[in-house]
C-alpha positions as CSV (number, residue, x, y, z in Angstrom):
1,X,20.5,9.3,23.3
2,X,17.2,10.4,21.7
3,X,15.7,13.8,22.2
4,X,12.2,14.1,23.1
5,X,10.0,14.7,20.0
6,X,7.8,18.1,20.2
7,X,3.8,17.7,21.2
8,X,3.6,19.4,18.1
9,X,5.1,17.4,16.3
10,X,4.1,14.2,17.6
11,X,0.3,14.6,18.4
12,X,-1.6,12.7,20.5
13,X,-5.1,12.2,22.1
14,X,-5.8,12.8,25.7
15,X,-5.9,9.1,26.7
16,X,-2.3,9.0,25.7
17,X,-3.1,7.4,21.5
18,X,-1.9,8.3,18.3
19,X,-3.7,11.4,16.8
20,X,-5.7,10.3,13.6
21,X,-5.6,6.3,14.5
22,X,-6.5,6.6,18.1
23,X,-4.5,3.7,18.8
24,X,-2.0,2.5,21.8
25,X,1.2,0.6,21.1
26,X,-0.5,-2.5,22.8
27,X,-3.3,-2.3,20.1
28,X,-1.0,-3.2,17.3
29,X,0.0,-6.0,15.4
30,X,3.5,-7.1,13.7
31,X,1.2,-7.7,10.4
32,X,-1.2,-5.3,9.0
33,X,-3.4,-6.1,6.7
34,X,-4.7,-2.1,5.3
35,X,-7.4,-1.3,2.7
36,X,-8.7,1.7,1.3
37,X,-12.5,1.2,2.2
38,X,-13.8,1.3,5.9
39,X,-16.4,-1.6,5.8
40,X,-13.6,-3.8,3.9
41,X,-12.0,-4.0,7.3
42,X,-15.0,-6.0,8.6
43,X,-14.9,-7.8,5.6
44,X,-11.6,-9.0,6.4
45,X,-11.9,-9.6,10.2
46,X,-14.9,-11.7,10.2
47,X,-12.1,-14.1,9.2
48,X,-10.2,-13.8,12.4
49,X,-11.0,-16.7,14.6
50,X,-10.8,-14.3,17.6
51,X,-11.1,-10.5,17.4
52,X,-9.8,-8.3,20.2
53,X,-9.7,-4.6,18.9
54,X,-12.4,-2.6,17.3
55,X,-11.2,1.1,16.8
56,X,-12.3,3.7,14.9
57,X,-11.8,7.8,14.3
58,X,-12.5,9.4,11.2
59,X,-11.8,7.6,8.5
60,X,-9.6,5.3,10.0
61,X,-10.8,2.1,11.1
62,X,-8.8,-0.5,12.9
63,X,-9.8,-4.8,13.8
64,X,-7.0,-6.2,15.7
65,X,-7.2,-10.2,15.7
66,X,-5.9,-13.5,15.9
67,X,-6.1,-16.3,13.1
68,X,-4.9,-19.2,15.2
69,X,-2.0,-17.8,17.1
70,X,-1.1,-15.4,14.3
71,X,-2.1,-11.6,15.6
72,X,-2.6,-9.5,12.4
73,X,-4.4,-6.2,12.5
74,X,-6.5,-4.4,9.9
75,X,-6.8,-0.6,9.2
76,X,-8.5,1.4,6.7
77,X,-6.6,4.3,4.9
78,X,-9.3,5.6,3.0
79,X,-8.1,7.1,-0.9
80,X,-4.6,8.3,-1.7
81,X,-1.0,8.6,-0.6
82,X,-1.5,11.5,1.5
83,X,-3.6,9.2,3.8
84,X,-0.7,6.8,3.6
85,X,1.5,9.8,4.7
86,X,-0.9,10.0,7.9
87,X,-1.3,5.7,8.4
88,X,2.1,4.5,8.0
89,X,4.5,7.2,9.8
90,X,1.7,6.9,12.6
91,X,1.6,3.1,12.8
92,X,5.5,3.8,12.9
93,X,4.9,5.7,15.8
94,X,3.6,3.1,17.7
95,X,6.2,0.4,17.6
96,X,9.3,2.5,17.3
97,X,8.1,5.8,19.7
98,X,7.9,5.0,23.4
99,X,4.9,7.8,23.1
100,X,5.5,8.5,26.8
101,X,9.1,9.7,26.7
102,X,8.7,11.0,23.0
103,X,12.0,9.5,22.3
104,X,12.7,6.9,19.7
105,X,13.3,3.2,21.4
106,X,16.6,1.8,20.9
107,X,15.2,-1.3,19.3
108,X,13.6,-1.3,16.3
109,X,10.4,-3.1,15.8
110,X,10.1,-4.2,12.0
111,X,6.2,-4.0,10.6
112,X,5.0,-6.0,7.5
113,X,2.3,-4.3,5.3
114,X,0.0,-6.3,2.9
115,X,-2.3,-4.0,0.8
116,X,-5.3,-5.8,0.1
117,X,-6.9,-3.0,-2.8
118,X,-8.8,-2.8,-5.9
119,X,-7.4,-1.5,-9.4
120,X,-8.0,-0.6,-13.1
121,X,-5.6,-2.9,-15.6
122,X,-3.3,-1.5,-18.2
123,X,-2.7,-4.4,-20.3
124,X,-5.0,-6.3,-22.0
125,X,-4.1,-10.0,-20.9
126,X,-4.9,-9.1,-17.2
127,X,-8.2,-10.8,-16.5
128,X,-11.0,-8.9,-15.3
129,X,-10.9,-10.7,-11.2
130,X,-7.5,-11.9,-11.1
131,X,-4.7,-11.0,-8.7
132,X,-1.7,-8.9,-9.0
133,X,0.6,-8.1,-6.6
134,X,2.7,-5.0,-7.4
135,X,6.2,-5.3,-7.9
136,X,7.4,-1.6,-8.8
137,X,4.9,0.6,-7.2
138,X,5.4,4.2,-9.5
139,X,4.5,7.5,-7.8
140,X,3.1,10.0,-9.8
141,X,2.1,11.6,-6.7
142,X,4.6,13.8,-4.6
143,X,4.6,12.4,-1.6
144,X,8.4,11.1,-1.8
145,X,9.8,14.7,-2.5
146,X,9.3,15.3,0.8
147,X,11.2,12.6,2.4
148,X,15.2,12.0,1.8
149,X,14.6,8.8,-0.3
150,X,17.2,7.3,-2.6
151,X,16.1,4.8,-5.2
152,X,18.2,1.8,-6.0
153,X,20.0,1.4,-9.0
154,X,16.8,-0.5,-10.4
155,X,14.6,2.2,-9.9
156,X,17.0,4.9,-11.0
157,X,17.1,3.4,-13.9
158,X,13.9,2.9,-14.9
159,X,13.2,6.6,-13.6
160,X,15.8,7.7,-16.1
161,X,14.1,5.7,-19.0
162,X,10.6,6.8,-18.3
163,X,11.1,10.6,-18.1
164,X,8.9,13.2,-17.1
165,X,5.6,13.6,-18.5
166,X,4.3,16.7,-20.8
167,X,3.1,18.4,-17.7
168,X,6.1,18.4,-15.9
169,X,5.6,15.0,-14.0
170,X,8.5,13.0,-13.3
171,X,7.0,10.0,-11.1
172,X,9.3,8.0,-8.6
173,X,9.9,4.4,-8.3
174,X,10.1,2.0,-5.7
175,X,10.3,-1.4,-5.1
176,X,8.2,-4.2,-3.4
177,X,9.3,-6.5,-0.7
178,X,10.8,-9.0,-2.9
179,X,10.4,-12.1,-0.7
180,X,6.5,-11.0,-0.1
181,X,6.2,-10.1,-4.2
182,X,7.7,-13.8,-4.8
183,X,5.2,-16.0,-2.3
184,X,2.2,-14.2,-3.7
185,X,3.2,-15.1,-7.2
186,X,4.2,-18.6,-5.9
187,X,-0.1,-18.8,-5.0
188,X,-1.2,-17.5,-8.0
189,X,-0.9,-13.5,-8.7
190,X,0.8,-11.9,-11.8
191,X,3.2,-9.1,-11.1
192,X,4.3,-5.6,-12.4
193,X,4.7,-2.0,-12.1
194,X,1.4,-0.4,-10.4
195,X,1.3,3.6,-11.4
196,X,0.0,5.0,-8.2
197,X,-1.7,8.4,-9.4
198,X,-2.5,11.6,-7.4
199,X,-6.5,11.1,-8.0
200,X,-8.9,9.1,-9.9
201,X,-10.0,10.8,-13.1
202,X,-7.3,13.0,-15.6
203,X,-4.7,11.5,-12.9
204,X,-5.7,8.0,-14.2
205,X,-6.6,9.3,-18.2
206,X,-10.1,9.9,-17.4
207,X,-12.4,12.9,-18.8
208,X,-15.6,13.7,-17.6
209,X,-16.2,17.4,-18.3
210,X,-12.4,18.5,-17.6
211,X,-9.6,18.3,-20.7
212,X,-6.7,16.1,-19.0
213,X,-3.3,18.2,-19.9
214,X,-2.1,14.2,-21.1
215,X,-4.7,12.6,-22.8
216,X,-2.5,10.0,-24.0
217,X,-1.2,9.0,-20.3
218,X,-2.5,5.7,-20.7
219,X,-1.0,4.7,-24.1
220,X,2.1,6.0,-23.1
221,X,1.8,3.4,-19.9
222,X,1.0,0.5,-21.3
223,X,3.5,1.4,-24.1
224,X,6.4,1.8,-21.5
225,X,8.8,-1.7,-21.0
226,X,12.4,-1.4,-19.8
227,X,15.3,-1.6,-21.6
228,X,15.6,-5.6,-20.2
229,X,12.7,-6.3,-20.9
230,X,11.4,-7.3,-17.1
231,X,9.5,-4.2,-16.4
232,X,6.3,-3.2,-17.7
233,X,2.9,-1.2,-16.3
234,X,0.6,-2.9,-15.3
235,X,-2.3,-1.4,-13.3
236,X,-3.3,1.8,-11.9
237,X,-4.4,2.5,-7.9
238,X,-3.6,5.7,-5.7
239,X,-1.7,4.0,-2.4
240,X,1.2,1.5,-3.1
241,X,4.3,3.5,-4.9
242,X,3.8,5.7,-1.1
243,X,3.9,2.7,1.1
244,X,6.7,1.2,-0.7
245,X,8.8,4.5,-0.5
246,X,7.7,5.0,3.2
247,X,8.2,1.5,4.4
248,X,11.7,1.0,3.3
249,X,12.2,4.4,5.1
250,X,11.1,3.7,8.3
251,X,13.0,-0.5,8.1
252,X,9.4,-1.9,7.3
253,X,7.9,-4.3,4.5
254,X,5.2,-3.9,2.3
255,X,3.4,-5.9,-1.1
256,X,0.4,-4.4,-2.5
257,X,-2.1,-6.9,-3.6
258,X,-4.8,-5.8,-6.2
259,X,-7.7,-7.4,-7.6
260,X,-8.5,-6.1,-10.8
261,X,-11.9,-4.9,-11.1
262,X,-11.4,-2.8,-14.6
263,X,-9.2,-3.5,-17.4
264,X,-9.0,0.0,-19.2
265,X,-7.8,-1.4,-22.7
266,X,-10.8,-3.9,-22.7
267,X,-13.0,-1.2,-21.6
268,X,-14.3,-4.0,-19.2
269,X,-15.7,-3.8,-15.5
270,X,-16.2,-6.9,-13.3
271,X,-19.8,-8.3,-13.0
272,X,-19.3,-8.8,-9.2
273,X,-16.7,-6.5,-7.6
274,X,-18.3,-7.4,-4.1
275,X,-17.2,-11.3,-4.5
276,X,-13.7,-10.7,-6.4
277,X,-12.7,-8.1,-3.5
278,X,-13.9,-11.3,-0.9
279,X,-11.9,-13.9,-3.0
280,X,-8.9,-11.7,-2.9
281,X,-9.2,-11.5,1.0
282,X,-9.6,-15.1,1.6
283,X,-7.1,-16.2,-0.8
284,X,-4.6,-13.7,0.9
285,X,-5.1,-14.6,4.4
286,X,-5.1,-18.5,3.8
287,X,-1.4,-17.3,2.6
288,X,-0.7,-15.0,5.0
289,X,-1.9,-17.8,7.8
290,X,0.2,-20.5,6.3
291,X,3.6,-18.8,6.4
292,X,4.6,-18.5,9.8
293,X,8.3,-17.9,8.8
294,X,8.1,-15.0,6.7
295,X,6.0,-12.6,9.0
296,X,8.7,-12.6,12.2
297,X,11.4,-11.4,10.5
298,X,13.9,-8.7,12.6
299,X,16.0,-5.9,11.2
């Protein structure tokens, strides 16, 4: 038997909702579609045939939906794997915490996760507007120390080959869904390892007026392939290595999509990020939509 889990420890709002979300277990879909901007959430749900949630508290913005009979919901995480910290364990919260007893539920009630982001290319024969979805995500955050996660033997591996970095870095690693990763790539995205970094400028090689401490981070990413060959870097973001590690913890699934908007060894920016960000949407959810099978799995 459970024990009841603390008020301090699992917060919530007077009307009985999760803290930051301000959501009710009733308000939440099996699928979740998140993104890192607020008004992308309406850019997604305007595709929903019928829209039955609109929620919103700080940063966090929630549409819950229907395309046909399909319920997916949508949830803006705002920047960074912290805010992942706060979306995923609380979405968690929802469909595995019967929030009136604070206990645990005896069932578990599985979650899939598609990341529908923007990112920065590593290599140069990713096109400026194309789709990737991420098949290693690479934390070079530290969110993972804090949780009891054990990599696979894949991602021990690589861990081992890659190192740490000058500065004392030594990322993580950790795996997509595979079945998601594989039907995206059946409708069109590449693949690879995403480096999720801990902020947006020296994290990802840039330099404004601050020296990075490893000006050569991205030459030593894009130099990086596996031992077998299968694994390179591809692309740089600040979410998906933190919802790959948290979702396997908690018996969910996630697959971070991307549509790159920069490639940083082209030096190259997209003429219309506003249109490749709505291509990426549609061309996710007409997937999404069409694969009734693959979103009601059960643990």
């Amino acid at each position: 038997m459970y024990k009841p889990i603390a008020n301090s420890e699992l917060i919530l709002n007077s009307d009985g909702s999760i803290y930051h979300l301000h959501l009710l277990p009733e308000d939440l879909a099996d699928t979740i579609i998140t993104v890192g901007d607020p008004d992308r959430v309406a850019a997604v749900s305007r595709h929903f045939d019928k829209l039955v949630l609109r929620q919103q508290k700080r940063e966090f913005v929630t549409h819950t939906g229907y395309i046909g009979t399909r319920a997916i919901s949508v949830i803006s995480t705002g920047i960074g794997t912290d805010n992942i910290d706060i979306v995923f364990n609380e979405l968690d919260a929802l469909a595995n915490i019967d929030l009136k007893t604070r206990c645990v539920k005896e069932q578990h009630r599985p979650l899939t996760f598609i990341r529908l982001g923007t990112s920065g290319a590593l290599q140069p024969d990713l096109d400026i507007d194309s789709f990737l979805a991420s098949s290693m995500g690479v934390g070079f955050d530290t969110l993972l120390n804090f949780y009891n996660y054990t990599p696979n033997d894949t991602e021990a591996a690589l861990a081992r080959q890659f190192g740490t970095l000058p500065n004392g870095v030594m990322p993580y690693f950790a795996q997509a869904d595979a079945d998601l990763c594989a039907l995206f790539a059946q409708g069109g995205a590449a693949t690879g390892m995403t480096a999720t970094c801990a902020g947006f400028y020296a994290p990802q090689g840039r330099q404004l007026r601050l020296q990075a401490a490893v000006p050569d981070l991205l030459d030593r990413l894009q130099a990086f392939n596996s031992e077998d060959g299968n694994w390179r870097f591809s692309n740089l973001e600040m979410e998906t290595a933190g919802m790959y590690g948290l979702a396997r913890l908690l018996g969910h699934r996630a697959l971070s999509l991307n549509v790159i908007l920069a490639n940083r060894a082209q030096g190259r920016f997209s003429p219309d990020p506003k249109k490749a960000v709505d291509s990426l949407i549609a061309w996710a959810l007409e997937i999404i939509s069409n694969t009734p099978n693959l979103f009601s799995h059960t643990n």
